[in-house]
C-alpha positions as CSV (number, residue, x, y, z in Angstrom):
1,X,-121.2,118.8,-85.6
2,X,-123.9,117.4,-83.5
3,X,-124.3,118.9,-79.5
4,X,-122.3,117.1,-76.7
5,X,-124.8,115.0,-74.8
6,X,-126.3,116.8,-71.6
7,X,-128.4,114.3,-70.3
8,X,-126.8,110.8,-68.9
9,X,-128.6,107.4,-67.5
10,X,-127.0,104.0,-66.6
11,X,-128.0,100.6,-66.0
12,X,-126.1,97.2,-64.9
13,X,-127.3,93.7,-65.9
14,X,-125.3,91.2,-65.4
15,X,-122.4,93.1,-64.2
16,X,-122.7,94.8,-67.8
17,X,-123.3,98.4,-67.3
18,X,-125.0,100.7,-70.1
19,X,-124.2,104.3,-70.3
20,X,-126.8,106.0,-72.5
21,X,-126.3,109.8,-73.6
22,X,-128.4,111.9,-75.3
23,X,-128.9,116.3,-75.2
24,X,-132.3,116.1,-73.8
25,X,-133.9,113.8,-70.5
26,X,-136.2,112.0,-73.1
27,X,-133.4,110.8,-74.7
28,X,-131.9,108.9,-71.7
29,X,-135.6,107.7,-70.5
30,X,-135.7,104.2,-69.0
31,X,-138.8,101.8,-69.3
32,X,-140.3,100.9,-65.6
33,X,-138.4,96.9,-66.0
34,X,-135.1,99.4,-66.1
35,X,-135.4,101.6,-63.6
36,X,-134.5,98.8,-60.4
37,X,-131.5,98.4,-62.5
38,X,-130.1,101.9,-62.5
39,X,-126.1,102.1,-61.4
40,X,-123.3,104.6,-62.0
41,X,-120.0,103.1,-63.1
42,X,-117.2,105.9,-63.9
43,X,-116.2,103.4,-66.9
44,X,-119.2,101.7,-68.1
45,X,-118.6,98.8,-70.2
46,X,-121.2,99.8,-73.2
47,X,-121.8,103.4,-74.5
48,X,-124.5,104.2,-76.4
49,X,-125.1,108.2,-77.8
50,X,-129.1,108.9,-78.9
51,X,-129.6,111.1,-82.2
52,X,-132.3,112.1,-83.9
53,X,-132.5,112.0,-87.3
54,X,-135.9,112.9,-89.8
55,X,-136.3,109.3,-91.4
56,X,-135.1,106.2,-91.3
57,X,-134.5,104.2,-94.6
58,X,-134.0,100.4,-94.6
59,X,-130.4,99.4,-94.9
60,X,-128.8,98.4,-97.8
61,X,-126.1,96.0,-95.9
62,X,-125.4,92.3,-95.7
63,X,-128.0,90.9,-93.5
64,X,-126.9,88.8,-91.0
65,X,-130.4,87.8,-89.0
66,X,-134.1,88.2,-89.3
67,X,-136.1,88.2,-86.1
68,X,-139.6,87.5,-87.8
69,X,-141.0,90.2,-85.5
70,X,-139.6,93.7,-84.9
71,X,-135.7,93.8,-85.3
72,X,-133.1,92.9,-88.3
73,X,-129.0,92.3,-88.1
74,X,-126.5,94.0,-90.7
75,X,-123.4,93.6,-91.3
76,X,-122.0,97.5,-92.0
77,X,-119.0,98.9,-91.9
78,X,-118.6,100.3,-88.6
79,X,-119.5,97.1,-87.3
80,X,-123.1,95.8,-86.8
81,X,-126.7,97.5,-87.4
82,X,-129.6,96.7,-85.7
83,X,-132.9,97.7,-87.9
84,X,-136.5,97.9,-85.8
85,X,-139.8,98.5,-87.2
86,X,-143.2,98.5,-86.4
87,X,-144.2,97.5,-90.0
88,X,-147.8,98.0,-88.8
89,X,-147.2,101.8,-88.4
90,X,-144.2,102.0,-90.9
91,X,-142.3,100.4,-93.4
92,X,-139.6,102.2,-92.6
93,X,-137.1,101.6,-89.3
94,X,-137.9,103.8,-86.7
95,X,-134.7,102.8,-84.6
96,X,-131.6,101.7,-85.5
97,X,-128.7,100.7,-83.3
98,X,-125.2,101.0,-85.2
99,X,-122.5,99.1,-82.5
100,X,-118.8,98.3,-82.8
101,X,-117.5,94.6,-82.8
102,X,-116.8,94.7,-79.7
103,X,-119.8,96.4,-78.0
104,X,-118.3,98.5,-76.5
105,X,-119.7,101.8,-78.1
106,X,-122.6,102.3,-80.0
107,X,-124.9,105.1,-81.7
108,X,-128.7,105.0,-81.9
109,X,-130.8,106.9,-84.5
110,X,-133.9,107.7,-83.7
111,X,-136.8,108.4,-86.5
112,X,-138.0,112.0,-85.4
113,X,-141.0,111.4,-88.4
114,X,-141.9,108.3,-86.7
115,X,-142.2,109.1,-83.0
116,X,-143.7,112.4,-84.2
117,X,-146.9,110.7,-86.8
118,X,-147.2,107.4,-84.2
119,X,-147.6,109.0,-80.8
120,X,-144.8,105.7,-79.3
121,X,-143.4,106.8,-76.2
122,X,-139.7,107.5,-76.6
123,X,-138.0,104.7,-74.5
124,X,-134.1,103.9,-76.2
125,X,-133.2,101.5,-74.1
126,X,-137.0,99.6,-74.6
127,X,-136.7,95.9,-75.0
128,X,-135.7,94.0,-77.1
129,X,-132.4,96.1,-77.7
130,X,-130.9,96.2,-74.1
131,X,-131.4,92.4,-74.0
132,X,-129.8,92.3,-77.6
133,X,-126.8,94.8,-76.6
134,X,-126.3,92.5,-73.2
135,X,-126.4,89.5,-75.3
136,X,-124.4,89.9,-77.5
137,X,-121.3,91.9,-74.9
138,X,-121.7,88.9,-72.8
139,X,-120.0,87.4,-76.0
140,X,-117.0,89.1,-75.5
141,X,-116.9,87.9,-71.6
142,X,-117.1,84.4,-69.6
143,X,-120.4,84.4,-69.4
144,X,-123.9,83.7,-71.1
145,X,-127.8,84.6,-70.6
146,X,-130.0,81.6,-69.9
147,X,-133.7,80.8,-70.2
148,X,-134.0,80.0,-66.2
149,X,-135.4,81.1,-63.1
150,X,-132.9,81.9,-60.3
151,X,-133.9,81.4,-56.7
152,X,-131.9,81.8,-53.4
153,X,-132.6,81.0,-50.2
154,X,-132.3,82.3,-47.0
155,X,-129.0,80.3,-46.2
156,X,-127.5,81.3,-49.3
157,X,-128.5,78.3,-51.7
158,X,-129.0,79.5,-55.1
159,X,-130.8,77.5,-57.5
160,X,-131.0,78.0,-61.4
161,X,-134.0,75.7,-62.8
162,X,-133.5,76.3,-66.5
163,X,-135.7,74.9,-69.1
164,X,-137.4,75.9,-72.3
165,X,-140.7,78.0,-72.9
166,X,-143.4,75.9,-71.0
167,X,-141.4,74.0,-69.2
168,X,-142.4,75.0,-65.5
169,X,-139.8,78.1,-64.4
170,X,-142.8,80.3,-63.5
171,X,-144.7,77.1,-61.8
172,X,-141.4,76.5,-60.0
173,X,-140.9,80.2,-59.2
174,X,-144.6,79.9,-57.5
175,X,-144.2,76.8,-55.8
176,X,-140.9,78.3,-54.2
177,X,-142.4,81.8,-53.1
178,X,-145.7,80.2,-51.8
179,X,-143.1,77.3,-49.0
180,X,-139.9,79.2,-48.5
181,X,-138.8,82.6,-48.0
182,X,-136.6,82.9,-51.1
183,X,-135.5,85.9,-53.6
184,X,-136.2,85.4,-56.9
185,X,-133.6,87.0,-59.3
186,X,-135.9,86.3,-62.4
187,X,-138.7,83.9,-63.4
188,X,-137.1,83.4,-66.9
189,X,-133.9,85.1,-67.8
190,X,-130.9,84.3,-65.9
191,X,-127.1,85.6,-66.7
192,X,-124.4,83.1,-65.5
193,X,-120.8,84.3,-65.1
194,X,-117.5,83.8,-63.6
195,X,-117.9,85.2,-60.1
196,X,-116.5,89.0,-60.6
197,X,-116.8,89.0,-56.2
198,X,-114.7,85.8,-55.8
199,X,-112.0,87.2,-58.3
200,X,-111.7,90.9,-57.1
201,X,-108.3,91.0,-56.2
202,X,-107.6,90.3,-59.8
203,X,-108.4,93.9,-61.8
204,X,-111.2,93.2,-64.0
205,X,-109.3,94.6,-67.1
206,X,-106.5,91.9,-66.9
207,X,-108.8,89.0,-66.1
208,X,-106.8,86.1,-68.4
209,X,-105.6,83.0,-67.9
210,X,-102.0,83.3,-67.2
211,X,-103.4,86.2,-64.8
212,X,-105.5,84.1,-62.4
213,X,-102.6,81.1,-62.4
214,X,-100.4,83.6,-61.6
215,X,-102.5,84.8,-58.6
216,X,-103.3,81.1,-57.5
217,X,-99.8,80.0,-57.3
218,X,-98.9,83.4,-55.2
219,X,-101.8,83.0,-52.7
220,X,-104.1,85.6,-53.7
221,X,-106.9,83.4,-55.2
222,X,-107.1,80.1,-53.4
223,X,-109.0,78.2,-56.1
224,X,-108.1,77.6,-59.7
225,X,-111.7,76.3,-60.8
226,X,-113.8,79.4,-61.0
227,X,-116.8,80.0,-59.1
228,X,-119.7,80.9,-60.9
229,X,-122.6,83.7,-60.1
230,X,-126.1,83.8,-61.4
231,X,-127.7,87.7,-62.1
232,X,-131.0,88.7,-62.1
233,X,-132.4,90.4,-65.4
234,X,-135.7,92.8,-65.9
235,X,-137.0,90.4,-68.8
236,X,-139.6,88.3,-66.8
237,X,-141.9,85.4,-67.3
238,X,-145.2,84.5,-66.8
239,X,-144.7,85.1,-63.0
240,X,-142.7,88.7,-63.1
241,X,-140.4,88.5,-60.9
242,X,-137.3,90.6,-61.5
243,X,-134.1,91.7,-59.6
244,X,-131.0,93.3,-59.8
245,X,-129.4,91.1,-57.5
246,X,-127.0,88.4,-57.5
247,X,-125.9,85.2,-56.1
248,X,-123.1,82.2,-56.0
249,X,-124.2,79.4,-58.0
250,X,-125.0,76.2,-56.1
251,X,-126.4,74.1,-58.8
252,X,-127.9,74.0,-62.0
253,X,-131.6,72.2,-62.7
254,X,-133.0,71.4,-66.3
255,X,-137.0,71.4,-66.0
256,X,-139.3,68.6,-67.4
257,X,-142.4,67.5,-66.9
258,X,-142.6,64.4,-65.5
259,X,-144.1,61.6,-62.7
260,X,-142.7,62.5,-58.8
261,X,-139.9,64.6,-58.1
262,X,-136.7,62.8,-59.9
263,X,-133.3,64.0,-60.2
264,X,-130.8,63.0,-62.3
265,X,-127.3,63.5,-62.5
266,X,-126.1,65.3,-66.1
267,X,-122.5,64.1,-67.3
268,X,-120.6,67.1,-68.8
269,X,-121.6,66.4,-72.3
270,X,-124.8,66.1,-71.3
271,X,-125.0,69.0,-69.1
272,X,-123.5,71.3,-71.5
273,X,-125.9,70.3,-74.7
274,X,-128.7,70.7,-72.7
275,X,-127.7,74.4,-71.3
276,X,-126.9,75.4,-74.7
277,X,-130.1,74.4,-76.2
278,X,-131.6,76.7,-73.3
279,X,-129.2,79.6,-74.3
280,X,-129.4,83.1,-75.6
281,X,-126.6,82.9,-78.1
282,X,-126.3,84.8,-81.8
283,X,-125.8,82.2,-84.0
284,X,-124.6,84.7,-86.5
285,X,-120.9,84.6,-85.8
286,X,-119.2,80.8,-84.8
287,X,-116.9,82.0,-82.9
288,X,-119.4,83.6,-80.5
289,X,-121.1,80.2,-80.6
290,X,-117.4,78.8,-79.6
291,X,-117.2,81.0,-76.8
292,X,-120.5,79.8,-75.2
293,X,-119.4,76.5,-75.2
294,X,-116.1,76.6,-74.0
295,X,-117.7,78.9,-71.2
296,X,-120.7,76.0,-70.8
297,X,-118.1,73.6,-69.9
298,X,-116.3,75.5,-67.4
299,X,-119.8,76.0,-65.5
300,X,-120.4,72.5,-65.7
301,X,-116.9,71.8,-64.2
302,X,-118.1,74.1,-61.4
303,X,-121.7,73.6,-60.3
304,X,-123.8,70.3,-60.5
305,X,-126.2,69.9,-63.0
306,X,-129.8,67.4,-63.0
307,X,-132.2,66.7,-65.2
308,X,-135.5,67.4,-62.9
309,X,-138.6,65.4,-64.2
310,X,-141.5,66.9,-61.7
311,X,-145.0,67.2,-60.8
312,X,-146.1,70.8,-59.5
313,X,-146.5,70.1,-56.3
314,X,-144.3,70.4,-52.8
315,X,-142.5,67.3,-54.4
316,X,-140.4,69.4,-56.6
317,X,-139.5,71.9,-53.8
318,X,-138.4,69.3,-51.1
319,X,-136.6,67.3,-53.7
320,X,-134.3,70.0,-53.8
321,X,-134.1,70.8,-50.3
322,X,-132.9,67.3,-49.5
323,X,-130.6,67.4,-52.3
324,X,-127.2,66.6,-51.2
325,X,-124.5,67.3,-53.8
């Protein structure tokens, strides 16, 4: 029987906290993007225990998903495996995250023969698993990771210029920081949710449907379309900008380049394909690609979305200050 963990550390992105456990304090290090995003819950939504084992062999189950790069999906019986490898130093894994369908608890094995012959710092929580255990828990919520840069100002305007790779979140970010006095929750990952500070007189646990009706017809939550709330993420862009802080949604901007500063108004439909293209979703499971769109449209039925075909200069930041809604 293996020793009761001794050693404890805990993060929240996203309003998903991670508990990570492990008998000694190496076990339970965090990388420098985690540490702004320590937090204690008493009932943290993930669990994750750290063991060390000698070796790791590659798995022999169903593979779901190959990243090209560092990390494999299984299919095991305890729910799913995540394989990573430095096939550089090793063949072999010399992590591997074993999770329950839910992700809610979770066991990582760590290759003591690896860590020992390589020299790798020990970092559990090192990217990309936390962004793969967030992702894929924000499956089981109403909510979704986006490939944005969130920016609030001052008077409590929060915008979310999403786009893909290239697109001009970093240039934006820059062209923000350098005319107004904004916070910038991340130049390139952004989590969008229901807003957990609008619904807290609802308990978190018995967030349904037929809950939050039930609470709008008695008084307690005085509007039935949800408000939505952007989080800040430590996985940065070109610009590296992180933050653990979060912020009402006021709208929602797709990046292009383009001639001027022109907005355009995004139908639902249109609004929704265009998030989801701009999504962190696993494909492996349809249901989980189900949820993200059914959660996509209720954002869309929340918060206005434009199509935003810029230059990089001051254009593209008054634009959006004299953006009426």
């Amino acid at each position: 029987m293996s020793a009761a963990p001794r050693h404890f550390s805990q993060v929240c992105i996203g309003d998903v906290s991670i508990q990570v456990a492990g008998e000694n304090s190496a076990d339970i290090a965090l990388v420098p993007a985690l540490r702004a995003f320590r937090a204690d819950s008493p009932n943290p939504d993930i669990r994750v225990q750290v063991r060390w084992v000698k070796e790791l062999r590659g798995s022999e189950d169903s593979r779901l998903f190959d990243s090209g790069s560092i990390w494999r999906l299984y299919d095991c019986h305890e729910g799913f495996c995540f394989d990573f490898a430095a096939e550089t130093l090793s063949p072999h894994p010399y992590k591997r995250l074993t999770v329950d369908r839910d992700f809610r608890t979770a066991r990582l094995d760590m290759s003591a023969d690896f860590f020992a012959s390589s020299g790798c710092e020990v970092a559990p929580l090192e990217y990309p698993l936390d962004e793969l255990l967030i992702m894929h828990r924000l499956t089981q919520e109403k909510a979704i990771e986006l490939h944005g840069a969130g920016i609030v100002r001052t008077n409590g305007d929060a915008n979310l210029f999403v786009g893909h790779s290239g697109a001009g979140k970093s240039t934006t970010t820059r062209l923000w920081t350098a005319l107004e006095d904004v916070e910038v929750l991340s130049d390139d990952r952004i989590i969008v949710r229901r807003d957990e500070v609008g619904e807290k007189q609802i308990p978190r646990f018995a967030r349904n449907e037929r809950i939050i009706h039930s609470c709008v017809a008695e008084g307690r939550y005085d509007n039935a379309k949800h408000k939505i709330r952007m989080y800040g993420t430590p996985w940065h862009g070109e610009a590296r900008y992180v933050s653990p802080n979060s912020a009402p949604l006021t709208r929602i901007v797709i990046l292009e380049h383009g001639l001027g500063a022109v907005l355009t108004p995004l139908s639902p439909s249109q609004a929704v394909a265009e998030l989801f293209a701009r999504s962190f979703v696993p494909f492996h499971r349809h249901e989980y690609v189900e949820s993200a769109l059914t959660f996509l449209e209720e954002v869309v039925d929340s918060v206005p979305v434009y199509r935003f075909a810029f230059e990089p200069d001051h254009r593209a930041v008054d634009a959006i200050l004299n953006l009426h809604d």
